[in-house]
C-alpha positions in Angstrom: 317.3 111.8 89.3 320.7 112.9 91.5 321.7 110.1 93.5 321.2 110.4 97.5 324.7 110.2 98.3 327.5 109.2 96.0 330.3 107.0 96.9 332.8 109.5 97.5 330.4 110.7 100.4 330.1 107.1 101.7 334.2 106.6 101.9 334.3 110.5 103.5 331.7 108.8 106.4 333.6 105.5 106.9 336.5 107.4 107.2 335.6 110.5 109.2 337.4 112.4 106.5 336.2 116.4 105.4 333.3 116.4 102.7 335.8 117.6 100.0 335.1 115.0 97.5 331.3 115.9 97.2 331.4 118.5 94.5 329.4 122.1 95.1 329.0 123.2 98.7 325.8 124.7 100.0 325.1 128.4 99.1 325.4 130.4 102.4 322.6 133.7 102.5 320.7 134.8 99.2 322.8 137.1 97.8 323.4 140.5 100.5 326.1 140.8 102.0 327.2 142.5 105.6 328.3 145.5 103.3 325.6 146.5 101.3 322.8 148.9 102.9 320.6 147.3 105.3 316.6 146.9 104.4 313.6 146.8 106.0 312.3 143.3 106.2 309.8 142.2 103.7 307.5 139.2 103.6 309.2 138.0 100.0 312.4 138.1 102.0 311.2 136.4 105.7 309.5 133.9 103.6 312.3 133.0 101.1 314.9 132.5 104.2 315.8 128.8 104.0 314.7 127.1 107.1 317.1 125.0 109.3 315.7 122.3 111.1 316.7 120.7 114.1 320.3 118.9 114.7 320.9 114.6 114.7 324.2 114.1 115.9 325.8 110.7 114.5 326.5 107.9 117.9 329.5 108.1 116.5 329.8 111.8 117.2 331.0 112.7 113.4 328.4 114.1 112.0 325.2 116.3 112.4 322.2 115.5 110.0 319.3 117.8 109.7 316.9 118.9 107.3 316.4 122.1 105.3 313.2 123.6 103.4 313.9 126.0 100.4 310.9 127.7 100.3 309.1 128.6 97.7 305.9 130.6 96.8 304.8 128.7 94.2 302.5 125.3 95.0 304.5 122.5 95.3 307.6 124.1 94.6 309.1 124.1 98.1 312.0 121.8 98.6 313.4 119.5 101.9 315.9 117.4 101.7 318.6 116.3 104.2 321.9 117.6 104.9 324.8 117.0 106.4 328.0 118.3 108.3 331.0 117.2 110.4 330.8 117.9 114.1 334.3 119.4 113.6 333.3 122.2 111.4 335.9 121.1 109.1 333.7 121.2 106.1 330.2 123.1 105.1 327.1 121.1 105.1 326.2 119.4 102.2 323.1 117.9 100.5 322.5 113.8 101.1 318.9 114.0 99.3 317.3 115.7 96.1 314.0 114.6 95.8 310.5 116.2 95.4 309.4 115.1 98.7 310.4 116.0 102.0 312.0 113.2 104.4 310.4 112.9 107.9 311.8 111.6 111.1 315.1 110.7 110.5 317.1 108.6 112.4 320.6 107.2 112.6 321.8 103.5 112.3 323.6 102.2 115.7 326.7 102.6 113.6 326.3 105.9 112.0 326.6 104.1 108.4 322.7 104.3 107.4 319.7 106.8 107.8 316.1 105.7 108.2 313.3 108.2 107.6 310.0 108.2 106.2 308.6 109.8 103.0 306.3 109.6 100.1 308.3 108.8 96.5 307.1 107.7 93.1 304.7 105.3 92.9 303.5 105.4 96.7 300.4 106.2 98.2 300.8 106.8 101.5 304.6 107.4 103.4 306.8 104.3 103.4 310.2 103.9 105.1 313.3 104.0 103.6 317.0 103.3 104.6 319.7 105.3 103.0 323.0 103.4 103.4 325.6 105.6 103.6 328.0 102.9 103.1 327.4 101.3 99.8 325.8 105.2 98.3 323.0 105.4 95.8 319.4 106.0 96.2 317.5 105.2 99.6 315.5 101.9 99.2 312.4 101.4 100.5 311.7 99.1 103.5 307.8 98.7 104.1 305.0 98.4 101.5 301.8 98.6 104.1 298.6 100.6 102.7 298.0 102.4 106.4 301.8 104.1 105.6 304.4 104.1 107.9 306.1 106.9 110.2 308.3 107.3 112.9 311.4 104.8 112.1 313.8 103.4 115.2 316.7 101.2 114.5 316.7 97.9 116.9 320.1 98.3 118.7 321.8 96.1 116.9 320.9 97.7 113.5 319.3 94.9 111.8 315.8 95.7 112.1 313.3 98.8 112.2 310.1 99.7 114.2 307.6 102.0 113.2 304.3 103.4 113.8 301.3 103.4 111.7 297.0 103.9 111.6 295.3 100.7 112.0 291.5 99.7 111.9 290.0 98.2 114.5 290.3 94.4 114.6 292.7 94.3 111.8 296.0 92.6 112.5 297.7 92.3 109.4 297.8 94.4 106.2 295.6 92.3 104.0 292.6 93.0 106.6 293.5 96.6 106.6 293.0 96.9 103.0 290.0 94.9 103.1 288.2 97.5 105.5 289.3 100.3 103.7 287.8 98.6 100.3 284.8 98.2 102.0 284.1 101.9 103.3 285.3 102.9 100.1 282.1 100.5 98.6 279.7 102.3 100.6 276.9 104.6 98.9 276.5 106.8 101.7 278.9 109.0 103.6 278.4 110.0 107.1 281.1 110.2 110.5 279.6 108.5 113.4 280.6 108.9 117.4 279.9 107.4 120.7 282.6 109.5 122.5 284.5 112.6 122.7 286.6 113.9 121.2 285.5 113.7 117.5 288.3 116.5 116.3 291.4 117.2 116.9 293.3 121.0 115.4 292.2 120.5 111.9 290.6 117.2 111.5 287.7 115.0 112.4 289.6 111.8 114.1 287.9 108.3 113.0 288.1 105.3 114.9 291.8 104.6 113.1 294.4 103.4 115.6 298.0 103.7 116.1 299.8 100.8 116.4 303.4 99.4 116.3 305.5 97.5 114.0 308.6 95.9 113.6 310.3 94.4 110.2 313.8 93.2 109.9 315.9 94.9 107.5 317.0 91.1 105.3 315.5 90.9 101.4 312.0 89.9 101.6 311.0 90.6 105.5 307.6 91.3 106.6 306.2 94.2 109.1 304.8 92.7 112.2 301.6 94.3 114.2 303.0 93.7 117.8 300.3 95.6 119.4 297.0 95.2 117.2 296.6 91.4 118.7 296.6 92.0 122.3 293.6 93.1 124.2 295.2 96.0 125.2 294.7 97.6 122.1 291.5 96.5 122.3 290.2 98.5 125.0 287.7 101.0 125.0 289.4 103.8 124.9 292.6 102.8 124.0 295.0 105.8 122.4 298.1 107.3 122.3 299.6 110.7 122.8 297.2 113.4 120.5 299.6 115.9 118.5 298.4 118.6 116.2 298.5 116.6 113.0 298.7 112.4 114.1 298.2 110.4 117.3 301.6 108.8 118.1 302.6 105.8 120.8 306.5 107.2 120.9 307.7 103.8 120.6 311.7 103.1 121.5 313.6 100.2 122.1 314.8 98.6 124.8 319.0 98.5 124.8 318.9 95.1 124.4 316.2 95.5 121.9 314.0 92.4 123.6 311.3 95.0 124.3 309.9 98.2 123.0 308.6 101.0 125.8 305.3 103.0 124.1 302.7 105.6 125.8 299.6 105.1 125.5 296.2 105.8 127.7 293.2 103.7 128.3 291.3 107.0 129.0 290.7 108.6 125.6 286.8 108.8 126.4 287.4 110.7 129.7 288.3 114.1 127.3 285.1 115.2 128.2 285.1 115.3 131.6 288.6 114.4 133.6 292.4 114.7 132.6 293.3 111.9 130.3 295.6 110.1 131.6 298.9 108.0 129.5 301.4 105.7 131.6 304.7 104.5 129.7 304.4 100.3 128.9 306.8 98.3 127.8 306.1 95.1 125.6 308.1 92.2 123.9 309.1 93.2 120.6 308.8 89.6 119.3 304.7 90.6 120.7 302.4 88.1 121.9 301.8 89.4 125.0 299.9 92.3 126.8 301.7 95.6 127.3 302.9 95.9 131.0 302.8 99.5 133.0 306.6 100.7 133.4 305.5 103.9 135.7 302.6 103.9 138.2 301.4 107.6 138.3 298.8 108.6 135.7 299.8 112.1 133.8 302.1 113.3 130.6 304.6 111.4 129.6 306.9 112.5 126.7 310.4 112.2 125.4 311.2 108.9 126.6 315.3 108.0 126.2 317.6 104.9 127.5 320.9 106.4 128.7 323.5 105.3 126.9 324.6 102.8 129.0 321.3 101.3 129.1 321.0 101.4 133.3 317.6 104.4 133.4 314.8 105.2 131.1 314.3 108.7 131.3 311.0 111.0 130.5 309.6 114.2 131.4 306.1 113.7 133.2 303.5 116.1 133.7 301.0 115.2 136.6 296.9 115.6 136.5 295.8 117.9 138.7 293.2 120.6 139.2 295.4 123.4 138.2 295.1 124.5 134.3 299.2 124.4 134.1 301.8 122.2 135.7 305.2 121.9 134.9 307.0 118.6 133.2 309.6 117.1 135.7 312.7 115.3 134.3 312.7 112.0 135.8 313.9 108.5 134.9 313.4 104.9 136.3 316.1 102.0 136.7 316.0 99.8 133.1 315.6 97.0 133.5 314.2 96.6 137.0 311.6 99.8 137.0 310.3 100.8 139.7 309.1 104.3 141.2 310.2 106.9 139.2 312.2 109.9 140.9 313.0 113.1 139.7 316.4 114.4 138.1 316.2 118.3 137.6 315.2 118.3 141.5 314.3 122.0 142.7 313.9 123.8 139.1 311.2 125.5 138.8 311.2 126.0 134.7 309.9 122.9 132.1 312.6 121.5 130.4 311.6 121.8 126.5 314.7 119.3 125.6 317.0 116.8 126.9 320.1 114.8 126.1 322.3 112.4 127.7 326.1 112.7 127.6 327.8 109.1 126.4 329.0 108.0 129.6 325.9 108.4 131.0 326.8 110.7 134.0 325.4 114.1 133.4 322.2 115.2 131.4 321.8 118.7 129.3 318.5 120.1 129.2 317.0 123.1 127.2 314.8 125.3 129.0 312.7 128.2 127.6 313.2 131.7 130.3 311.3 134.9 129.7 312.1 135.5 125.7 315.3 133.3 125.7 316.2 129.4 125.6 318.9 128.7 127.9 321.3 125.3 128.3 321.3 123.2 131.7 322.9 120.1 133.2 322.1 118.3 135.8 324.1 115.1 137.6 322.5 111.8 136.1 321.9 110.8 139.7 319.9 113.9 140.2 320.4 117.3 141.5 319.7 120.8 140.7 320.3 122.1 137.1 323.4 124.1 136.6 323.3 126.9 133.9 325.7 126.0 131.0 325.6 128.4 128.5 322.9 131.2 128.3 322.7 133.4 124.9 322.3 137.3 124.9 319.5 137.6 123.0 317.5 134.1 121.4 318.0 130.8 122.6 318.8 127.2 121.7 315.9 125.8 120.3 317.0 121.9 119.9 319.8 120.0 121.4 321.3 116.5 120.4 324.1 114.8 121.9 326.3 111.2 120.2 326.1 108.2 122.1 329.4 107.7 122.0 332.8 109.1 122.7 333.1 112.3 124.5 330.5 115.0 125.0 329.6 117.1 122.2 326.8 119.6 122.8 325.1 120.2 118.9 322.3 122.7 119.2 320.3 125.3 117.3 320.3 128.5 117.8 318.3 131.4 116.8 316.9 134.9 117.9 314.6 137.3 116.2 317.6 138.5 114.2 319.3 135.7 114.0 317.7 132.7 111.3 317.8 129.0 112.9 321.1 127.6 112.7 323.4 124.7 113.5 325.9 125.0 116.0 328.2 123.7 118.7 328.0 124.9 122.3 331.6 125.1 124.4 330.5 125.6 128.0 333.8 127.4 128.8 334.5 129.6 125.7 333.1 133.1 124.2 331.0 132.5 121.5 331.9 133.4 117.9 328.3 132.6 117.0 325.9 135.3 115.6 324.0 135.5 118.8 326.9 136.4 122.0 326.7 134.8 124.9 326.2 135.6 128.5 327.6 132.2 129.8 329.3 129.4 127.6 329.9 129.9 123.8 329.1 128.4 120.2 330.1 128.5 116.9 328.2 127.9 113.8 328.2 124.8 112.1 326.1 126.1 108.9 325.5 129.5 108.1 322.7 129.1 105.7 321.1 132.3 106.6 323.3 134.7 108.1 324.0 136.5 105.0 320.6 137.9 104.1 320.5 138.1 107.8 323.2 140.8 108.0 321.4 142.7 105.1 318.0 143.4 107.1 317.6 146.2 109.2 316.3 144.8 112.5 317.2 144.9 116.1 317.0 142.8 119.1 314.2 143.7 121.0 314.3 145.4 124.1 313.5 144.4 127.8 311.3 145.7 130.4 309.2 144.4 133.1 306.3 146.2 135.3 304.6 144.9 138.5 300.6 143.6 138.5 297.7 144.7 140.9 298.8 141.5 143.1 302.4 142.2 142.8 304.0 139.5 140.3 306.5 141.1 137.5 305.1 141.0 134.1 308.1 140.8 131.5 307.6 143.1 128.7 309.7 143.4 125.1 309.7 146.3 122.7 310.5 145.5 118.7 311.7 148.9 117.0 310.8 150.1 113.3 313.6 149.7 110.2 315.4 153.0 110.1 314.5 154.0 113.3 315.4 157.6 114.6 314.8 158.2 118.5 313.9 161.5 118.1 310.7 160.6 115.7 307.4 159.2 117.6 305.7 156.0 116.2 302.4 154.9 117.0 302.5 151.1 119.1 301.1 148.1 118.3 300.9 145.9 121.0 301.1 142.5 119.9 299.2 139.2 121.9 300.7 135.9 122.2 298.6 132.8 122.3 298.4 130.1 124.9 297.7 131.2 127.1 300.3 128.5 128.1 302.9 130.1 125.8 305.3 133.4 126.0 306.8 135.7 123.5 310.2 133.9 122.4 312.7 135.9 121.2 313.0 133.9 117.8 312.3 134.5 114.3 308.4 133.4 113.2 306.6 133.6 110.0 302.9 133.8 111.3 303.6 136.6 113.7 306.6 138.2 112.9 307.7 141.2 115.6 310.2 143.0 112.9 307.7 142.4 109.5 304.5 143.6 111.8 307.2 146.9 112.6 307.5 147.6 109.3 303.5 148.5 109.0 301.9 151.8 108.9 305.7 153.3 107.7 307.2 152.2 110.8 305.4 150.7 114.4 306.9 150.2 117.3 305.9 146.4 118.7 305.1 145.8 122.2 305.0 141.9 123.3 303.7 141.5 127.5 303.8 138.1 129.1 300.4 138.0 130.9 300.1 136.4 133.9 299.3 132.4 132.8 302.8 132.7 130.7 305.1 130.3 130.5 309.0 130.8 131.4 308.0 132.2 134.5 307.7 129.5 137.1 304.7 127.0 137.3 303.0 129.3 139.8 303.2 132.0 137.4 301.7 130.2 134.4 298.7 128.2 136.9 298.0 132.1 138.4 295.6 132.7 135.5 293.2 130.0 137.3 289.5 131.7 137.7 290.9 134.9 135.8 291.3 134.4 132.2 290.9 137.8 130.1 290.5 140.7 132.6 293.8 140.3 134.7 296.0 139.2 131.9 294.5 142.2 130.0 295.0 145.1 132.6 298.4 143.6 132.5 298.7 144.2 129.1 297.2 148.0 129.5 299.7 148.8 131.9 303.0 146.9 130.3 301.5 149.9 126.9 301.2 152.7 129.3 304.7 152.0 131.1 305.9 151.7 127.2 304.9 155.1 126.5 306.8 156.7 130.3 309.9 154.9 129.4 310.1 155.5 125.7 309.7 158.9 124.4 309.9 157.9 120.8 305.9 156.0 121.8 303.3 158.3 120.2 300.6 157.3 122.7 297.7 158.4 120.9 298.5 155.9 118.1 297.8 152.8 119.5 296.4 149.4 117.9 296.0 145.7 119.9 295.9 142.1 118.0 296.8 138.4 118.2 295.6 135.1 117.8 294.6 132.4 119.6 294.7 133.1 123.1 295.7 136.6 121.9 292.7 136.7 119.9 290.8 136.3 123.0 292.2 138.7 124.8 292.1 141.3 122.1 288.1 140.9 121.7 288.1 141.2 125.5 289.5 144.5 124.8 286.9 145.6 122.0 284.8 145.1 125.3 286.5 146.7 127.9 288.4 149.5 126.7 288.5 151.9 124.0 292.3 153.1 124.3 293.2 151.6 120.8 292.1 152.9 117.7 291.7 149.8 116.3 292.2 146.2 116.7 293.0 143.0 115.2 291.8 139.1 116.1 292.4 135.7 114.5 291.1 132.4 116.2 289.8 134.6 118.8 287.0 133.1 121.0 284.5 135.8 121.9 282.0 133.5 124.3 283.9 131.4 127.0 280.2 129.1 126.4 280.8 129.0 122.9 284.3 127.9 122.6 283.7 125.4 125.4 281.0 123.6 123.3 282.9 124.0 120.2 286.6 123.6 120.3 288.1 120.1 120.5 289.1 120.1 124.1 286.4 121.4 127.1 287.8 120.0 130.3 290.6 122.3 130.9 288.6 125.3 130.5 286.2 124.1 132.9 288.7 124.2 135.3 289.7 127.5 134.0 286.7 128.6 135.1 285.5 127.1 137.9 283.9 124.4 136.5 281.1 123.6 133.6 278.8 126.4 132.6 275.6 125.1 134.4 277.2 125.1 137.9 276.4 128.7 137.7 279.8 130.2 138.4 279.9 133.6 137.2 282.8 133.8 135.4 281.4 132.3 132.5 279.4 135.3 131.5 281.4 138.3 133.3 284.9 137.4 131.0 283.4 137.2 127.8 283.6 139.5 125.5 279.8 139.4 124.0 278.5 140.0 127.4 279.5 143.7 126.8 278.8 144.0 123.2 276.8 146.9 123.8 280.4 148.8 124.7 282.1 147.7 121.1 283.2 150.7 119.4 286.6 150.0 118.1 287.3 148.9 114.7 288.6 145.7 114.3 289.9 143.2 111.5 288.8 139.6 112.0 290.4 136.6 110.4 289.6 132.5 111.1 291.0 129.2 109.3 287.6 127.5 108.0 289.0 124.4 108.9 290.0 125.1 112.5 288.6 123.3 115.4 290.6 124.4 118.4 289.0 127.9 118.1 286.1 127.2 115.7 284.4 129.5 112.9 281.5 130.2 115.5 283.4 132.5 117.9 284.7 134.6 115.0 281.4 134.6 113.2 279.5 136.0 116.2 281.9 138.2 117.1 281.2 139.5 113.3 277.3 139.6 114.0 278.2 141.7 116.9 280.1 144.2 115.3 277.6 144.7 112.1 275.0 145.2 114.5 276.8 147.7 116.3 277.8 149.5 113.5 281.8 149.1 114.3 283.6 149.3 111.4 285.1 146.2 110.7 286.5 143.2 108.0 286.0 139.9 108.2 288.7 137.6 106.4 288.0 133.6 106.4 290.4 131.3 105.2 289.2 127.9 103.7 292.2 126.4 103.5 293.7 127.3 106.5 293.0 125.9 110.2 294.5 127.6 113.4 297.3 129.1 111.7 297.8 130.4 108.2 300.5 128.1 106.5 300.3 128.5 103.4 302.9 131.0 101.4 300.3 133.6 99.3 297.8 133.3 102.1 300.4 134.3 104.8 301.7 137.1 102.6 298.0 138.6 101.7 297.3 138.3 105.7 300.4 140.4 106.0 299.2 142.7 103.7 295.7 143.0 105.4 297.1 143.6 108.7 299.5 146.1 107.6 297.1 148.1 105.6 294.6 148.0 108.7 297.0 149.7 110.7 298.0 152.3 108.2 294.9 153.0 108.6 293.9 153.6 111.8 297.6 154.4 113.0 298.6 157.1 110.5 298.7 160.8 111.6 
């Protein structure tokens, strides 16, 4: 096997020296060149890009570490491994890891010598973590030998020990009790899942009564994990949990600066799903444990992204507050450390959610990412608290992750990407013109890695284009256009009009494989792509995105009608009696609300759609929130439940529609699409039905994606051709 890092890398780090003793460099692009004739995109080549993942910036400030997937169609053939590249763009990025599987969570030593991440290598069962020094070279060893795995690595602050999450049973507080559970289910000669209390699944799984927990193990020859949390009766609790995430339940643990403490969040609420918000507070709790978790902030809500400024005076966390409304927006906002205290808010007066944020090394000023309209655009805002100031706002795409070092001066790494423009790694300059792929309204970059910008420059795509109409009560409704490859103005395309999900969501002007704008253009020899921001949105303002209270298909979807008939005024090339509708999720709903309401498209297309607002409430994994939605639970007798779905006016379906569903997903279950299906059979609507049993929500997997593609494509050839 090729070792990790060699030694000639590990002097190169010490030193802060250019990579040039590390042998090949990383291929940039696949092959085409700016030169050669552009193509139209194809799935082989959307899937095949190599995928960029999010910057680590060294404390030191040297280096930027991220992680990179060479796809591949074949099973098991796909390839992550680390990478890395100096901050000064001095050198390309180069490879720290070649092994079969993929290394999550990665994280930085306190003195940028050693990288912590978790993975699963020969001869382990479940993930372990393991330290890569990139001091001494060779291969990563690992750290932790617990059967409930381990995830999540964080260096104490003075670099000599690790915590890390992992699922525990009930009552067991050391590994040997863990196992002996897990024997003894194993033993048993029956097989049945058993609940008291919502939820019982979560996305793609049924969630048993496994816990998270925290642990901490020093990093000396022989040193043993320690359950801090699994002892106290705070664990213990009925309805103890942490934060639930598509694929685990996590506590977010961090430490405290002076690494006496460790800050998780975590509810006592987790039974309330069914009925009430649940609610998570931040806690903070000795790291040595052996004694109860103590409540850092007061105010039940969201807590997420928790960080310790540099100089270790404010913990800082965006919080999202319970209320009655179906959206509200995440508030930066930080407490003293170590006093605590009532938390107060930083980005005062800003009415957008900030996706990201980082904290420059001298502790004064913190950068936030937020998401506006289609784009990503950078902020900053005093430490002390003010109103964010724009800092650099691409043309077209957005910055899509952000890290800062602890240390030395301010260096803003980012990643940047549009819908022409594949995920990359770059540095922002607040005051220069960009020489990045993407152009720059305000501030500049310049790329770090160009991984992808070759093949990039070989497709034939273009930005999209902008529009925006006004609603019945008067709110603007941004709108975006994707043209066909080889487009000519003076031909007319037919228009697909293409529904995001959410509806707590938008349409970002990014690159994406399950949905993607310029591949779905391609269809039916060439279709022009029309994406609407419904009212309920995000990107927009939190009274924007809550508007959609008490109106959840028919507003959004006359929205939607009038964002394609303004389409067809303002561009000629629009052949308006060629029109087709489609999503998923969210946008699934919507598009079986317009099989019911309208019969303007000649066909349409819906995956994880809901087509009973009953049904998916006593099916999907979460009900509360579309109880409020709605004006409360289905037996209350408000009428919305029945006059905005899509089977109350089944008698109207005429349009012919292509319906997919993930077997295994439970935010949107089998049940809606299936009687949507029963629907249109007995109505005689022509129609396919397309169920995936490996898939959940979305369709992940490489030949599955690409024959999805090919349904959807042929679909509309159908019904959109002349």
């Amino acid at each position: 096997m090729r070792k990790s890092v060699t030694r000639a890398l590990a002097g190169a780090l010490l030193a802060g020296c250019a990579l040039t003793a590390l042998g090949a460099s990383a291929q940039v692009g696949n092959g085409q060149g700016s030169g050669q004739e552009k193509k139209p995109l194809t799935h082989e080549t959307l899937w095949m890009m190599k995928r960029v993942g999010a910057p680590i910036t060294s404390p030191n400030g040297k280096w930027v570490l991220f992680s990179m997937v060479e796809p591949s169609y074949e099973q098991d053939k796909a390839v992550t491994d680390l990478w890395l590249v100096p901050t000064d763009g001095s050198a390309p990025p180069r490879r720290l890891t070649n092994t079969k599987a993929g290394e999550n969570d990665p994280v930085w030593s306190p003195d940028s010598a050693s990288i912590a991440f978790a993975t699963k290598r020969e001869g382990d069962e479940v993930e372990q973590i393991y330290v890569l020094d990139l001091a001494q070279g060779g291969e990563a060893r690992r750290v932790t030998t617990l059967s409930t795995g381990a995830s999540h690595p964080q260096w104490r602050p003075d670099g000599k020990a690790i915590l890390f999450e992992s699922r525990v049973f009930p009552g067991a507080t050391d590994d040997e009790a863990n196992k002996k559970i897990a024997a003894e289910r194993k033993a048993r000669k029956y097989n049945v899942r058993t609940y008291e209390h919502f939820p019982i699944r979560y996305w793609n799984e049924w969630l048993d009564d496994r816990q998270p927990t925290v642990m901490v193990q020093g990093l000396e020859p022989g040193a043993v994990a320690k359950d801090i949390l699994s002892p106290t009766a705070f664990a213990h609790t009925d309805g103890f949990g942490g934060a639930q995430g598509e694929t685990t339940t996590s506590l977010a643990p961090i430490w405290s600066p002076d690494g006496s403490e460790i800050i998780i969040q975590a509810t006592l609420e987790r039974w309330n799903a069914a009925f009430a918000h649940v609610g998570h507070h931040l806690y903070r709790l000795p790291a040595t444990g052996g004694a109860e978790p103590r409540e850092i902030t007061s105010t039940r809500g969201e807590y997420g992204h928790a960080a310790f400024s540099p100089d270790g005076k404010s913990l800082y966390f965006t919080f999202t507050p319970d209320t009655d409304a179906v959206y509200n927006l995440a508030r930066l906002s930080k407490v003293s450390w170590p006093a605590g205290g009532a938390a107060t808010v930083v980005a005062r007066d800003f009415d957008r959610q900030p996706a990201q944020f980082a904290i420059s090394p001298d502790s004064r000023t913190v950068y936030l990412l937020a998401p506006e309209a289609a784009g990503e655009n950078l902020y900053s805002v005093p430490a002390d608290g003010g109103k964010p100031v724009l800092v650099a706002q691409p043309r077209i795409g957005g910055y899509t992750a952000l890290s800062l070092p602890r240390s030395g001066k301010t260096q803003l790494i980012a990643q940047y990407g549009s819908s022409v423009n594949p995920a990359e790694i770059v540095k922002i300059d607040p005051s220069g013109p960009s020489t990045g792929k993407g152009g720059d309204e305000k501030g500049g970059h310049t790329n770090l890695t160009e991984i992808d910008t070759a093949v990039a420059a070989g497709i034939d795509w273009q930005p999209p284009r902008h529009f925006t109409t006004v609603n019945a009560e008067g709110r603007t409704i941004h709108s975006m256009i994707v043209l066909p490859p080889n487009f000519d103005p003076n031909k007319k395309y037919p228009l697909f009009v293409f529904i995001h999900g959410g509806a707590a969501s938008n349409n970002p002007d990014q690159i994406g494989l399950r949905w993607n704008y310029h591949l779905l253009a391609a269809s039916a020899g060439g279709t022009v792509i029309l994406m609407t921001d419904y009212t309920g949105s995000t990107g927009f303002g939190e009274a924007f995105s809550q508007a959609i209270k008490l109106d959840p298909l028919k507003g959004p979807a006359e929205e939607i009608n009038q964002a394609a008939d303004e389409a067809i005024r303002r561009f000629p090339f629009i052949d308006a009696s060629r029109q087709c509708a489609g999503g998923a999720s969210y946008g699934g709903h919507l598009t079986n609300w317009l099989e019911a309401t309208t019969t303007r498209y000649r066909c349409l297309v819906s995956h994880a759609g809901e087509v009973d607002l009953l049904t998916q409430w006593g099916e999907s994994d979460a009900i509360y929130n579309r109880e409020l939605n709605n004006g409360g639970p289905p037996w209350e007798g408000n009428p919305i439940w029945r006059e905005q779905s899509a089977i109350t006016y089944a008698a109207n379906w005429k349009t012919p529609m292509l319906m997919s569903i993930g077997e295994r997903d439970y935010r949107v279950p089998l049940g809606n699409t299936l009687e949507a299906w029963a629907v249109l059979q007995r109505q005689h609507v022509p129609s396919r039905l397309l169920v995936w049993p490996d898939a959940w929500h979305w369709i992940t997997k490489p030949e599955d994606s690409r024959h999805f593609y090919q349904e959807v494509g042929d679909w509309l050839a159908k019904y959109l051709k002349n």
